[in-house]
MARLUM-748397 format. One record per residue: x, y, z of N, C-alpha, C in turn. Coordinates in steps of 0.05 Angstrom, whole numbers. Each point is the difference from the previous one (the first is absolute). Example, Ala and Ser with C-alpha at 12.3 -4.5 7.8 and 13.67 -1.06 7.14 Angstrom:
! residues 2
((264,-114,156),(-18,24,0),(18,24,0));
((-7,21,-14),(16,24,1),(-15,22,14));
***
This chain:
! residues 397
((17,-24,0),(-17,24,0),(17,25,0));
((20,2,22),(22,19,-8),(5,3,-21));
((19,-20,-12),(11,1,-26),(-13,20,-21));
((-30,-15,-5),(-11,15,-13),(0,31,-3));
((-18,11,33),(6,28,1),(34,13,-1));
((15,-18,-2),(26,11,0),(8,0,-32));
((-9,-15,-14),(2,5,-27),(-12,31,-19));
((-8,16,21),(-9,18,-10),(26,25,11));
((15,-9,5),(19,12,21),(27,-6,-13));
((-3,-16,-22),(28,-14,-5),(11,31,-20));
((26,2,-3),(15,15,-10),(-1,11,-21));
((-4,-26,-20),(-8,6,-30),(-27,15,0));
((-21,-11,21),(-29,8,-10),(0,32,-1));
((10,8,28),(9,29,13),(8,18,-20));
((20,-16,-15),(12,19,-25),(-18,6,-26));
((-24,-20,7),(-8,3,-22),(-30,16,10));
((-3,9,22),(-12,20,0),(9,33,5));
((14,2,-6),(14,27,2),(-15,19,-14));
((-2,-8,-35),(-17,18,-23),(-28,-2,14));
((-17,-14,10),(-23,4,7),(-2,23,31));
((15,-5,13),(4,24,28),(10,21,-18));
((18,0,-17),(9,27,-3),(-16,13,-18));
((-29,-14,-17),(-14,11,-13),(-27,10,17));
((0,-8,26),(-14,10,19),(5,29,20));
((26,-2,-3),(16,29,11),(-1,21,-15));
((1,-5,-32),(-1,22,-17),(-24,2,1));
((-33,-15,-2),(-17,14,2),(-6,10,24));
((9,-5,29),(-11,19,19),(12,30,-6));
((26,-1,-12),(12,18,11),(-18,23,-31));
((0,-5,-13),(-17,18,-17),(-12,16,13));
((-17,-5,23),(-24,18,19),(15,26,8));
((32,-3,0),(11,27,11),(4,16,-27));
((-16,26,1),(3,17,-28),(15,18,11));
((-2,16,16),(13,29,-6),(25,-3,44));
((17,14,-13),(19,0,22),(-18,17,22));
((19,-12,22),(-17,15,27),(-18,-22,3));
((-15,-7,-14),(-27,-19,9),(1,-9,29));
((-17,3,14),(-3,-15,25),(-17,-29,1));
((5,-17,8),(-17,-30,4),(2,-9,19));
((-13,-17,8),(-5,-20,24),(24,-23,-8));
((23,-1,2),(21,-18,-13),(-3,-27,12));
((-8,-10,24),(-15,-30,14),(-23,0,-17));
((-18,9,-10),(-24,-7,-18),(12,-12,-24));
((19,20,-13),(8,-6,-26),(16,-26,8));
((15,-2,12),(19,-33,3),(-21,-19,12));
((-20,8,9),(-25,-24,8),(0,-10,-26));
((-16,21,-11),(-15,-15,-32),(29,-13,-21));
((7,19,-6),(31,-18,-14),(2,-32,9));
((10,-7,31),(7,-15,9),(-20,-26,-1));
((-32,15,1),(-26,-25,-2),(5,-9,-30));
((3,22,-14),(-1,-6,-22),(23,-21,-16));
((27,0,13),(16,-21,-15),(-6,-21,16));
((-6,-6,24),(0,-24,18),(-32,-17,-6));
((-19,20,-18),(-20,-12,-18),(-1,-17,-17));
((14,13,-14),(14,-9,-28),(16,-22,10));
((14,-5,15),(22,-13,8),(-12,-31,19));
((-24,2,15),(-15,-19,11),(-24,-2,-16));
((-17,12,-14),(-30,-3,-4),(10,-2,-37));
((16,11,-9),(-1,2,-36),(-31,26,-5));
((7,14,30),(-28,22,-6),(12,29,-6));
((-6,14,-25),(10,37,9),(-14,5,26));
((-3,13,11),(-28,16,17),(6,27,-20));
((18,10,-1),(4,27,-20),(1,29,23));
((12,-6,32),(-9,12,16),(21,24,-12));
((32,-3,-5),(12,23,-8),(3,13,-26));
((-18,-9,-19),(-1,11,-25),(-7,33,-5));
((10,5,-18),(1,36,0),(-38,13,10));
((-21,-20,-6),(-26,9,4),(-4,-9,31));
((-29,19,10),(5,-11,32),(-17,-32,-3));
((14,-5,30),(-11,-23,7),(-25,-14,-10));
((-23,13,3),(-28,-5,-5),(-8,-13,-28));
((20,25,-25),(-13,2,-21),(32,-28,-8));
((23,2,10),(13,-26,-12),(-18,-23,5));
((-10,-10,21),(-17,-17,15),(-18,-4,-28));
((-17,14,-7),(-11,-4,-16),(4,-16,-30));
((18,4,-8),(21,-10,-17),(11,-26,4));
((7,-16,24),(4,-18,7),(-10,-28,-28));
((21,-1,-9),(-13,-30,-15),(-16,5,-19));
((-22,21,-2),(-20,7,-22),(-25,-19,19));
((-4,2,31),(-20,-24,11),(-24,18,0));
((-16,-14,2),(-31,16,1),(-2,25,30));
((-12,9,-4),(-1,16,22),(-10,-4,35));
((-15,-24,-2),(3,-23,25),(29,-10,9));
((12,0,-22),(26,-10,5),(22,20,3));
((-3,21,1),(23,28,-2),(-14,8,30));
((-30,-7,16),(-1,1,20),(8,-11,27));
((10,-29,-8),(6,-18,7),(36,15,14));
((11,5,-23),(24,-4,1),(13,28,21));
((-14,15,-10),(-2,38,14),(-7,-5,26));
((-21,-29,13),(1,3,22),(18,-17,20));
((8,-20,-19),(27,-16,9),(17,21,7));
((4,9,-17),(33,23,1),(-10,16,27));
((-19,10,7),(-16,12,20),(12,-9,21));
((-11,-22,7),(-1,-24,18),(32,-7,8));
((5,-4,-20),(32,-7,5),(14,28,20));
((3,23,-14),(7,24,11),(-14,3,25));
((-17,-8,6),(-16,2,29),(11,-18,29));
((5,-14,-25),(7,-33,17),(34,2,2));
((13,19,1),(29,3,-3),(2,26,20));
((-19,8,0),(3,25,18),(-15,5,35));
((-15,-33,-1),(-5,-5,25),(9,-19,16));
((28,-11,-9),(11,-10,16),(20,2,23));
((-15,14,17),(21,23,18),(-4,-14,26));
((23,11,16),(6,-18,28),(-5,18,26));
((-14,23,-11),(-11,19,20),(-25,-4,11));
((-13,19,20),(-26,-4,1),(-25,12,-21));
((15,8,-16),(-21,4,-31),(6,-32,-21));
((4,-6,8),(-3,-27,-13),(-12,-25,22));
((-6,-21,-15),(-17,-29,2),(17,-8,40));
((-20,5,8),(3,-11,29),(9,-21,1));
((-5,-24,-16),(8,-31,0),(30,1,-3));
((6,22,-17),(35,-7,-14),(10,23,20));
((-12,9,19),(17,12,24),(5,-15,16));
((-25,-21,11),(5,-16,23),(18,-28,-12));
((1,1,-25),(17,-26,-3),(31,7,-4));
((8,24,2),(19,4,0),(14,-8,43));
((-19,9,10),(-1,0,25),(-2,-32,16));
((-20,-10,-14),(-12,-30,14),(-12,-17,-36));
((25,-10,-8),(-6,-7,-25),(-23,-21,-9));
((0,-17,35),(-21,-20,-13),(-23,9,-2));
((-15,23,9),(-26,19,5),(1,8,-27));
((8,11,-14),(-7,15,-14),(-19,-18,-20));
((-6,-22,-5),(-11,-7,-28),(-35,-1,15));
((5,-11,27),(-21,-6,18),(-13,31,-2));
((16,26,3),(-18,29,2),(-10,5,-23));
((17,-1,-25),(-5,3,-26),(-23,-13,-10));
((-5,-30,5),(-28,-2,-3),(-26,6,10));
((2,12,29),(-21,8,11),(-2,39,-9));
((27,9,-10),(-2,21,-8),(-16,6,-28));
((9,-20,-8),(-3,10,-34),(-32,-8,2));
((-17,-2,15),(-27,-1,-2),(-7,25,18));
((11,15,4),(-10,25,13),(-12,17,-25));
((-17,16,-9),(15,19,-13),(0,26,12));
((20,15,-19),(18,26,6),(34,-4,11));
((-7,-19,10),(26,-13,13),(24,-5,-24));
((18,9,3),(30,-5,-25),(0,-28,-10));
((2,-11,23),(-4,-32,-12),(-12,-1,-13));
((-26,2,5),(-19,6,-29),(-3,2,-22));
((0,27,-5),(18,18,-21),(9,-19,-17));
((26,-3,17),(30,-14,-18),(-6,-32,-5));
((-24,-17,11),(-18,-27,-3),(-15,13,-27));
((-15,17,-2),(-14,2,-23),(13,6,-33));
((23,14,3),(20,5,-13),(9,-21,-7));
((13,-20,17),(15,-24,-5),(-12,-19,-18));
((-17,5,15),(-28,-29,-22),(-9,13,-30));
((-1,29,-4),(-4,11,-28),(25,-3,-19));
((15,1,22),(30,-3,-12),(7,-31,-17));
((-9,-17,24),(-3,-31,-5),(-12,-5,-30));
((-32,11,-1),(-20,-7,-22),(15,7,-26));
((10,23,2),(10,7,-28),(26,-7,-3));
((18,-13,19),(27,-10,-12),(-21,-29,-12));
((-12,-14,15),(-8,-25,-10),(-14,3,-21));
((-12,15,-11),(-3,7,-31),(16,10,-16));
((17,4,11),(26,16,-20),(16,-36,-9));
((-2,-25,20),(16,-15,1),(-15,-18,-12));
((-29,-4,-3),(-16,-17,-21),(4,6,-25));
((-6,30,-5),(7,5,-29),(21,-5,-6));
((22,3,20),(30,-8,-21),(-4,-30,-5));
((-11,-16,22),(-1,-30,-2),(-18,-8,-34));
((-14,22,-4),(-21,-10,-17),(15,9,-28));
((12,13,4),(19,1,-26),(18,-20,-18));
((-5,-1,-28),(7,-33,-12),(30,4,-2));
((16,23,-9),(25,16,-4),(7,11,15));
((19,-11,13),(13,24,30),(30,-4,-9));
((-3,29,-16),(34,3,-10),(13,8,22));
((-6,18,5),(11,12,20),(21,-7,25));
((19,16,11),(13,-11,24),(-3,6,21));
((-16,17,7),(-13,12,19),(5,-25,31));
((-6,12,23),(-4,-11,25),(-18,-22,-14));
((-15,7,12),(-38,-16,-8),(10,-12,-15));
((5,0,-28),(-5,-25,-21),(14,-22,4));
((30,11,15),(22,-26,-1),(-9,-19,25));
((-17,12,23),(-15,-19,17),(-22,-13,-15));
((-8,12,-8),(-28,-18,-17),(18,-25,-19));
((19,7,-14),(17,-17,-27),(6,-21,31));
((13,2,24),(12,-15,6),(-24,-21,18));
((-30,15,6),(-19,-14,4),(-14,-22,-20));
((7,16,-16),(-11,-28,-20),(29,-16,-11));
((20,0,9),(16,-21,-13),(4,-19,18));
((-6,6,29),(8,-23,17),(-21,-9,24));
((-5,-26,1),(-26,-4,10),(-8,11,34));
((31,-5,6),(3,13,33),(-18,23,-9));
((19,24,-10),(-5,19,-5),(-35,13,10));
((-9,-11,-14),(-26,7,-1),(-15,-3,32));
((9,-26,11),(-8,11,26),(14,20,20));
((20,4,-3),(20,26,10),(-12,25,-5));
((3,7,-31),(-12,23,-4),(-37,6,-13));
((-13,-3,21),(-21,4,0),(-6,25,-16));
((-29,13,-4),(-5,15,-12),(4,29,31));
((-4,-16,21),(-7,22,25),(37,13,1));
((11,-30,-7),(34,3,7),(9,25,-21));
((-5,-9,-24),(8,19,-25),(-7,30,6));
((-24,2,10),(-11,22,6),(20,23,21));
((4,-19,21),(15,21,28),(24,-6,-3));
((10,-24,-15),(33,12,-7),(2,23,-23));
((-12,1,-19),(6,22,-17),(-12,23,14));
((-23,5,10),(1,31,9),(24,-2,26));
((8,-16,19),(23,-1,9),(27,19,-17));
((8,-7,-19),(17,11,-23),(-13,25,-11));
((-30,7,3),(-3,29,-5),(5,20,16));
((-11,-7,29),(6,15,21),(28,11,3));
((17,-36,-4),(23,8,17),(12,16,-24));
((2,-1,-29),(5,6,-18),(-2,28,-6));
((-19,15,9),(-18,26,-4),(21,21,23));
((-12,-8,27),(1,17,18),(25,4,16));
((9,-24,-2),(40,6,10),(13,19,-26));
((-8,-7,-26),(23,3,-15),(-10,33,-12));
((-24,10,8),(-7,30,5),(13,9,20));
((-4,-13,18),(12,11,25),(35,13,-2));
((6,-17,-13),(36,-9,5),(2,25,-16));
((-7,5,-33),(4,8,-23),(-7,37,16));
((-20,4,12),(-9,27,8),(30,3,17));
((1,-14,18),(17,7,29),(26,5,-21));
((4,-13,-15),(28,7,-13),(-4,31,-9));
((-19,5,-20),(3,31,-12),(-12,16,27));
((-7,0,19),(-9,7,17),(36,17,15));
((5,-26,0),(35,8,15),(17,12,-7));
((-5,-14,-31),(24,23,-17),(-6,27,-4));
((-26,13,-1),(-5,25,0),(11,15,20));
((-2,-18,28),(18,19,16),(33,-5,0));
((5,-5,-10),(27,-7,1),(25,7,-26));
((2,18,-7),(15,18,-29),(16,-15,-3));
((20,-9,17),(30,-7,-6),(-13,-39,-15));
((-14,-11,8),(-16,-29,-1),(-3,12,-27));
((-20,12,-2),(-10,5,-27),(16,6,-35));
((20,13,10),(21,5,-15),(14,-16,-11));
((10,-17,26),(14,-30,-8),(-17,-18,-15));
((-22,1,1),(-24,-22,-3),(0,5,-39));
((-7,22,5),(-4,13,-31),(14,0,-22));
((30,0,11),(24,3,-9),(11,-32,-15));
((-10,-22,17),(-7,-20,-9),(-8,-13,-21));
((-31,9,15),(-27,-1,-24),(23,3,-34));
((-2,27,10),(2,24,-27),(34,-20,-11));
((12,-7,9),(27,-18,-12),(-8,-34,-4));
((-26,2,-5),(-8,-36,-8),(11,-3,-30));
((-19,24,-17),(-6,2,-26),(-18,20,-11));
((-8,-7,-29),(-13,21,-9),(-36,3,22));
((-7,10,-2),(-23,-6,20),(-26,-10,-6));
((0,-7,-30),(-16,-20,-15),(8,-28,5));
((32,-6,11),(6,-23,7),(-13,-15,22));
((-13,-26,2),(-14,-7,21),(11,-21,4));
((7,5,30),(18,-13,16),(-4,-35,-4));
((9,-17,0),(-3,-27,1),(3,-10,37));
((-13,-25,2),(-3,-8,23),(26,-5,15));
((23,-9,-22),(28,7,10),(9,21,11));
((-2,21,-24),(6,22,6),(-15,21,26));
((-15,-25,8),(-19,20,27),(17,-14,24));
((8,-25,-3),(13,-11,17),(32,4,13));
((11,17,-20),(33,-7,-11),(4,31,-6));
((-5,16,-9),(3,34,-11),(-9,25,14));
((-18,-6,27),(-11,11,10),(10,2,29));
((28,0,8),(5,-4,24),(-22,14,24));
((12,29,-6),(-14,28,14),(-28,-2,10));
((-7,-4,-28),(-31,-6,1),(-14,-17,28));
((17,-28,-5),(5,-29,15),(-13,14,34));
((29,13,1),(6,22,21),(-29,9,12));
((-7,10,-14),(-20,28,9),(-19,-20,9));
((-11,-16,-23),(-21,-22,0),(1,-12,30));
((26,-17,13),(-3,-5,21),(-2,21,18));
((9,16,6),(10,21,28),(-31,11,-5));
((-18,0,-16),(-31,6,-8),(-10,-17,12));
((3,-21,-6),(-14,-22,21),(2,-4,34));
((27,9,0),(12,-3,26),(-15,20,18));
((4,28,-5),(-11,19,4),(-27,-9,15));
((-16,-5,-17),(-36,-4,-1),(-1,-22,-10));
((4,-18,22),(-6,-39,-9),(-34,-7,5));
((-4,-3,-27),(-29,-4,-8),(-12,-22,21));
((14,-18,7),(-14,-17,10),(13,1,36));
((-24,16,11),(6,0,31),(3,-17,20));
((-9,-15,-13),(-6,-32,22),(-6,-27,-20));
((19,-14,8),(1,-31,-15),(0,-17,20));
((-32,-24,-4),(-2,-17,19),(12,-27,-3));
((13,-13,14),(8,-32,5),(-2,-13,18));
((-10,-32,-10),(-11,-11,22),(21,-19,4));
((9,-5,23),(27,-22,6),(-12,-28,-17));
((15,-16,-7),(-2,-29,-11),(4,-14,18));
((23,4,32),(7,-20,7),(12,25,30));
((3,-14,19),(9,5,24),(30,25,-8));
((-6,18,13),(33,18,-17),(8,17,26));
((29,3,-1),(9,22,24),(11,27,-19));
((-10,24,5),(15,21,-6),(-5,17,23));
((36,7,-9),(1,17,27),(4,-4,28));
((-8,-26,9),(-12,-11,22),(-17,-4,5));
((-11,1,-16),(-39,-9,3),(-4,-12,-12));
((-12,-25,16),(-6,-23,-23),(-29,1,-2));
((5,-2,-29),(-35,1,-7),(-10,-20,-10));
((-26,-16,21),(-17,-27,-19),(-5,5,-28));
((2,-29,-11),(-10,0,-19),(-41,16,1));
((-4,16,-21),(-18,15,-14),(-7,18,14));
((26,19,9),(11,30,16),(-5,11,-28));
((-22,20,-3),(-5,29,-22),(26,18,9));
((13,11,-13),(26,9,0),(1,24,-21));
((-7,27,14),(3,17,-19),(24,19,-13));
((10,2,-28),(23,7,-10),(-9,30,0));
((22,20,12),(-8,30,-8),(24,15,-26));
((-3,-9,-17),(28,12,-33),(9,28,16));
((-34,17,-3),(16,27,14),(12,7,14));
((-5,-15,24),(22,6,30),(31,-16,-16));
((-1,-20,-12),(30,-4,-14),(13,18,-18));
((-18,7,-7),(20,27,-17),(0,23,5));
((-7,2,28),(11,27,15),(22,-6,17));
((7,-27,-4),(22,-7,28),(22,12,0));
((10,20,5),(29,16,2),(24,-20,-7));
((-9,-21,14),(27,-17,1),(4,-9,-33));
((-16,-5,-14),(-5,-13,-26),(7,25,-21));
((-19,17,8),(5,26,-17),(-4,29,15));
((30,11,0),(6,19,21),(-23,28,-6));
((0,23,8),(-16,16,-2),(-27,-12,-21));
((-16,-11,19),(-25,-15,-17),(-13,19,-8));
((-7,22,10),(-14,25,-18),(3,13,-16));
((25,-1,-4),(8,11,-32),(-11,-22,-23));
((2,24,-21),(-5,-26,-22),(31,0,-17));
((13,-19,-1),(20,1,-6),(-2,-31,-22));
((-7,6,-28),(-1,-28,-12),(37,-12,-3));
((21,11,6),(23,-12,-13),(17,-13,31));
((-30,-7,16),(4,-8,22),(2,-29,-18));
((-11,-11,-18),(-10,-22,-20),(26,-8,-12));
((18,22,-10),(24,-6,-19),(9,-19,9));
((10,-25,-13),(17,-21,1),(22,5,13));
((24,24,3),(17,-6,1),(-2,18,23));
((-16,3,17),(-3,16,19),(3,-18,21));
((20,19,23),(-3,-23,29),(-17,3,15));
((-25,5,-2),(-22,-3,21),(-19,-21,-17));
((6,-1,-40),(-16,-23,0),(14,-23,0));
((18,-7,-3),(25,-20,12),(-7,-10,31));
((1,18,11),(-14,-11,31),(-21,-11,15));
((-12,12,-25),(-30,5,9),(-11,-36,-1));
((-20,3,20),(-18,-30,10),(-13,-10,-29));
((-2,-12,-15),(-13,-18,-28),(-33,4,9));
((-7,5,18),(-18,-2,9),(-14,25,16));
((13,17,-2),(2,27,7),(-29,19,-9));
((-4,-5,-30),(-27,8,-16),(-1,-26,-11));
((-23,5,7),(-32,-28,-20),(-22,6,2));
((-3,20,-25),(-18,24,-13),(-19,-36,-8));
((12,-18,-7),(-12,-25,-15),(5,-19,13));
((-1,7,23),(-3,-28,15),(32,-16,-5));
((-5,-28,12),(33,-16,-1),(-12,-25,5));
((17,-24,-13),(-7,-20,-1),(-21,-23,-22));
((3,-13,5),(-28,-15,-23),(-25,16,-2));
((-11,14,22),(-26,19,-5),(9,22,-1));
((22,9,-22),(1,30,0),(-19,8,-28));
((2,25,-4),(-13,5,-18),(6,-11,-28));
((-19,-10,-20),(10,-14,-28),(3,15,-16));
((-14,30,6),(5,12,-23),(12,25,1));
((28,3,23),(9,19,4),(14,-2,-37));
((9,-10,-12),(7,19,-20),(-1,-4,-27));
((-33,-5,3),(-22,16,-9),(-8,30,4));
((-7,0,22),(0,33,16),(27,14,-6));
((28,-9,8),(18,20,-5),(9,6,-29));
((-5,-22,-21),(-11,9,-29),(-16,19,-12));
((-13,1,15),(-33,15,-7),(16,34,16));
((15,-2,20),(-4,25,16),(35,14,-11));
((12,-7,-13),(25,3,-5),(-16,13,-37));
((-10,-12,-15),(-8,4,-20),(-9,27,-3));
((-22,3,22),(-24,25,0),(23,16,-3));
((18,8,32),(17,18,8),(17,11,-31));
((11,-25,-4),(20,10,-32),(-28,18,-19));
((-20,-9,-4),(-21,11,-21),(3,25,12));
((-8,7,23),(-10,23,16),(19,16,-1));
((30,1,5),(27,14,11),(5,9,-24));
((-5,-15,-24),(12,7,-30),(-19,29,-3));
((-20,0,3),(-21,23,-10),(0,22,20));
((0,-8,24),(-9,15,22),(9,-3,31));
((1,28,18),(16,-2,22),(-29,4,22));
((-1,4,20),(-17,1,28),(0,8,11));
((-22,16,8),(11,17,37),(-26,8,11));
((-7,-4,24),(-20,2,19),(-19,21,-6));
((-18,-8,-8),(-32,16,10),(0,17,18));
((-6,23,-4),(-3,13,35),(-22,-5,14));
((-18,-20,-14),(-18,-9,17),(13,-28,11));
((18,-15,-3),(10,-23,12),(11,7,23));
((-12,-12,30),(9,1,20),(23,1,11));
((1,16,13),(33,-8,13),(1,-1,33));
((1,-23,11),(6,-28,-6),(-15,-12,-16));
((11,-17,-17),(-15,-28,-8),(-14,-20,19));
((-30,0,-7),(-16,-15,24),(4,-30,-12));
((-17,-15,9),(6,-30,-11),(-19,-13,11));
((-13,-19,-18),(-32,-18,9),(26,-30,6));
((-7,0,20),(19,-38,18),(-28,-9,-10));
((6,-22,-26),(-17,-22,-1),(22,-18,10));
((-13,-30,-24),(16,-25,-5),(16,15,-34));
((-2,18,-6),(18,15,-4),(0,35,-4));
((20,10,2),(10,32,3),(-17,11,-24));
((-19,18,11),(-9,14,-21),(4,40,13));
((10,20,-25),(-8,19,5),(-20,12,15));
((-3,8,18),(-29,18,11),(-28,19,-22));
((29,16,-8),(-23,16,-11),(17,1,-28));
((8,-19,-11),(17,-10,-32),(27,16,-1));
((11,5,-18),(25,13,-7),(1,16,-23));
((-5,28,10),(-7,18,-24),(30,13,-16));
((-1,4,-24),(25,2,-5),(-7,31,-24));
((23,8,-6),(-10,17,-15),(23,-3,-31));
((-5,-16,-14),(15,-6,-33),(15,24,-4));
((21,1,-11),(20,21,-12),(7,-13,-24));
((1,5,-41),(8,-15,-12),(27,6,3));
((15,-18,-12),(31,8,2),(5,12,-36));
((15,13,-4),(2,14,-21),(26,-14,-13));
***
């Protein structure tokens, strides 16, 4: 079953989606006409980001960053009847709703507060919650299940399809459901369903996240920016589009920024694990099925790992630097570590290394005077902006 979803992950495939993300970047970025422009720059890397990790799991446009707004691309979708452009406008809805209520405060779902606290409670509150209404649980129960209905129709129709060229997430589970008899009881229709929006979520809303926090940082930061650009601008002609090597291998700086971006503002605040087996850390030995919560952020503020943690300093990253020479292997895990780390970190750092080159070639950044200062922050099950990341476009001449 791995295998499979890891075949969507393999090296060659990766490379061979590059022209499709990078034909997704040129049409969002069309929307910026005239210099100065101000935008909601977390909106714009939302939709971008739904939009290749669509394409990339479902074989669906949504068309959320295309130069027309949202509503009227929606419409367009596929050429589907207009039942069906309703369908999809409220998925995208839904989804965005359902990404932005997963918070660990007391404005979010009581169940996923107290199970952070008393883990075995929480599923026991959640069901007596989610029959309240008004109650978050609620809410985010009614959401979930609309969410449910229309991935499971998104996943019949592909099933019902005689020709599935495509390489998409979805189809290569469906190709590998019907070639092997296991298969089919493994990946159910319910299974197909919540692992692929699994891959939308996680697909969508980290790799917005990451992609904002980066131009977010470099705006404040001239001397970053300069170096960054300086780069960019020494790849090639700027019609040249980078290859998946060349994102890996040519882009040191970039590399740089990309992590100390992550480090900075680690999307994922809290990672849960459940012991397998009787374990001592530290001196504490913990029974086997001790919930054990990982905090990334508190690790990559550790002084000891990386000195002045409040600066943003990306060439804290450089290879040949002695603090990354020293530094713990384990120090940042923006993606987790181990057999359950993330599968598609680079996927995401493909996708977020790409935008940046599209974006840096045309255009530079710098704060809204309506963007707060401080930067607030929604603590889900992952880091979201408060009130987004407003930026204000400068073309470069």
């Amino acid at each position: 079953m791995r295998n499979t979803i890891l075949s969507v992950y393999q090296p060659s495939h990766l490379a061979s989606l590059v022209p499709t993300m990078q034909s997704y970047i040129e049409s969002a970025t069309e929307n910026f006409q005239s210099s100065n422009e101000e935008i909601s720059f977390s909106n714009f890397s939302l939709k971008l980001a739904t939009d290749v990790i669509g394409q990339a799991a479902f074989g669906v446009d949504f068309g959320l960053s295309k130069p027309q707004s949202a509503s009227d691309s929606i419409k367009s979708f596929h050429n589907q009847d207009k039942e069906d452009n309703c369908d999809v406008s409220e998925f995208i809805n839904q989804h965005i709703y359902s990404t932005t209520q997963l918070k660990m405060d007391l404005s979010g779902s009581f169940s996923i507060i107290l199970g952070l606290l008393v883990p075995i409670l929480q599923e026991p509150f959640r069901q007596i919650l989610k029959r309240i209404p008004g109650t978050m649980d609620w809410k985010v129960d009614r959401t979930n299940r609309d969410i449910s209905s229309r991935l499971d129709e998104i996943v019949r129709k592909k099933m019902e399809e005689k020709n599935r060229g495509s390489k998409d997430f979805l189809s290569l589970i469906l190709h590998a459901r019907e070639s092997e008899t296991m298969s089919k009881k493994v990946f159910s229709p319910d299974y197909i369903s919540a692992v692929t929006y699994e891959h939308l979520l996680a697909g969508s809303v980290t790799t917005s996240f990451t992609l904002s926090s980066v131009v977010y940082l470099v705006a404040q930061h001239p001397e970053t920016e300069k170096k960054l650009l300086a780069e960019i601008d020494g790849f090639g002609p700027h019609e040249q589009i980078p290859t998946a090597h060349d994102l890996q291998n040519k882009f040191p700086y970039l590399d740089q920024v990309v992590k100390e971006a992550m480090r900075f503002y680690v999307v994922s605040p809290l990672v849960a694990r459940e012991t397998s087996k009787e374990v001592e850390i530290g001196g504490y030995v913990l029974p086997k099925g001790t919930w054990i919560w990982l905090a990334p952020g508190v690790l990559a503020k550790d002084p000891k790992n990386f000195p002045e943690p409040d600066k943003f300093k990306p060439e804290r990253f450089d290879p040949n630097c002695e603090e990354e020479k020293r530094r713990h292997p384990y120090a940042l895990i923006p993606f987790g570590i181990g057999p359950r780390a993330c599968i598609g970190k680079k996927f995401s750092i493909q996708e977020i290394k790409l935008s940046l080159i599209h974006l840096y070639r045309k255009y530079v950044f710098r704060h809204s005077p309506d963007m707060e200062k401080p930067v607030e922050f929604d603590f889900g099950i992952v880091l979201n902006f408060k009130h987004g990341v407003k930026l204000r476009i400068i073309k470069r001449t």
